[in-house]
C-alpha positions as CSV (number, residue, x, y, z in Angstrom):
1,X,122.7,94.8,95.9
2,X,120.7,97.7,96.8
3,X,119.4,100.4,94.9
4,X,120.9,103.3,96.9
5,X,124.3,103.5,98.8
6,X,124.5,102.8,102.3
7,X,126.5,104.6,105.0
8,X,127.1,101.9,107.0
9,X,128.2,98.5,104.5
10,X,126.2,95.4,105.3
11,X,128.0,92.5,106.5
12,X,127.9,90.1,103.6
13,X,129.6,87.3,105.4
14,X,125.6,86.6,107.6
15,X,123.5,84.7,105.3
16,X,120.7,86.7,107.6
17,X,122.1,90.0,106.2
18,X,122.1,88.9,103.1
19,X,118.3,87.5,102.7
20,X,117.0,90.8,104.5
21,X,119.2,93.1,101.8
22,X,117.3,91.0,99.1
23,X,113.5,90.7,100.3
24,X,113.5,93.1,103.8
25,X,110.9,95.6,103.4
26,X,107.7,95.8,103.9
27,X,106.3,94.8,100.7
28,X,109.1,92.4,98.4
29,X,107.3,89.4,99.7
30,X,103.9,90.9,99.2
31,X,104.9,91.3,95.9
32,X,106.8,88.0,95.1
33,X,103.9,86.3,95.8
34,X,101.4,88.2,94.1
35,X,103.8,87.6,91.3
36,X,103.8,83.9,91.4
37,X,99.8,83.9,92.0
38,X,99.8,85.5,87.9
39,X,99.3,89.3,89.1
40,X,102.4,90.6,87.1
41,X,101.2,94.1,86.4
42,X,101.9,96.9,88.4
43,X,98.6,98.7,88.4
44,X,97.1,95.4,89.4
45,X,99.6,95.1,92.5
46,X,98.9,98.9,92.9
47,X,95.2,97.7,93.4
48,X,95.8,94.0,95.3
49,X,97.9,95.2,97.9
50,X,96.2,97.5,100.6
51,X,98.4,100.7,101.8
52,X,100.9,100.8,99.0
53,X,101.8,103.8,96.9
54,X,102.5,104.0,93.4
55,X,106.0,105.1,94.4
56,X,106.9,102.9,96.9
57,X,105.7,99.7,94.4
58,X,107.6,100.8,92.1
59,X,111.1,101.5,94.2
60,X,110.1,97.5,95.5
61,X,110.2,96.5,92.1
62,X,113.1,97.9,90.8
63,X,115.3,96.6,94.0
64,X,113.6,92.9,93.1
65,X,114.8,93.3,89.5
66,X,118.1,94.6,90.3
67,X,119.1,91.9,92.9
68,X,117.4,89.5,90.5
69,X,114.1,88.1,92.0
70,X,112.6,89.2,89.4
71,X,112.8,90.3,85.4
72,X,110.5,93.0,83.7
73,X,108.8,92.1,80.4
74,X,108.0,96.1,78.5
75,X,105.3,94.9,76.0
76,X,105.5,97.6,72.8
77,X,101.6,98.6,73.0
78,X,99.7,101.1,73.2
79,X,99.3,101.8,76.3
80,X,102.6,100.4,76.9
81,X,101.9,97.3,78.8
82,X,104.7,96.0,81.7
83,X,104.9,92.5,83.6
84,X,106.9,91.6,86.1
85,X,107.9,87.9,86.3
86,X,110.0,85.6,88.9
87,X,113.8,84.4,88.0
88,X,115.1,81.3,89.0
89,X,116.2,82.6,92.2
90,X,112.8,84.4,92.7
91,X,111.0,80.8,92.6
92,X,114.0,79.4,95.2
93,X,112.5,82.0,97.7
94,X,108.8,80.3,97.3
95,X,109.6,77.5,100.3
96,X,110.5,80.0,102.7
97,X,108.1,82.1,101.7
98,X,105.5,79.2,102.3
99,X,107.1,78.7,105.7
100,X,106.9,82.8,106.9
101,X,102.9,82.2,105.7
102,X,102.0,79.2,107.8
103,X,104.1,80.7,110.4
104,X,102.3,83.6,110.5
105,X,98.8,82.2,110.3
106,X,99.9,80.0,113.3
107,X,101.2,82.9,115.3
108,X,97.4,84.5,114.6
109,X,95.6,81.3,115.8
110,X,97.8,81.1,118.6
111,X,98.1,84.7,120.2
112,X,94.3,85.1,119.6
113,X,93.7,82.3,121.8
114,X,94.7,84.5,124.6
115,X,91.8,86.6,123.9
């Protein structure tokens, strides 16, 4: 599933374990959402997402196209011209993804009325 080997194997019986090999990082959800709001070009992720290397977007990438969530489209122009798009299973991952959003913006309404 991963990119790179690991020294100690993930326990692929924990459905848990499983989701955070596939979209656990920093960024993957960053950028399946971009994805499904049209911006499917790396430079424009490069540019939307605040904090994110050229490098590390494009190691994201390639572990979201290798476990699936996503498929590359190499347009043969010059300049060559790349777009990422969702799979089938990438679009699956929009609920939850919707959920971790609203929970989010209710964790920010409620811890800041502690303030």
């Amino acid at each position: 599933m991963s990119v790179y080997e690991r020294k100690i194997p993930v326990d692929l019986t924990c459905g848990i374990n499983i989701a955070m090999e596939v979209i656990g990082s920093k960024w993957k959800l960053c950028i399946i959402d971009l994805i499904n709001r049209k911006v499917t070009r790396p430079k424009d992720m490069n540019e939307t997402i605040a904090g994110i290397n050229k490098r590390v977007l494009q190691q994201q990438l390639k572990e979201l196209e290798i476990s699936g969530m996503i498929s590359k489209t190499v347009y043969a122009e010059v300049p060559l011209r790349v777009e990422y798009f969702l799979t089938e299973i990438g679009l699956s991952i929009l609920p939850l993804l919707r959920s971790i959003e609203d929970w989010g913006n209710l964790y920010a309404s409620l811890s800041n009325k502690d303030d």
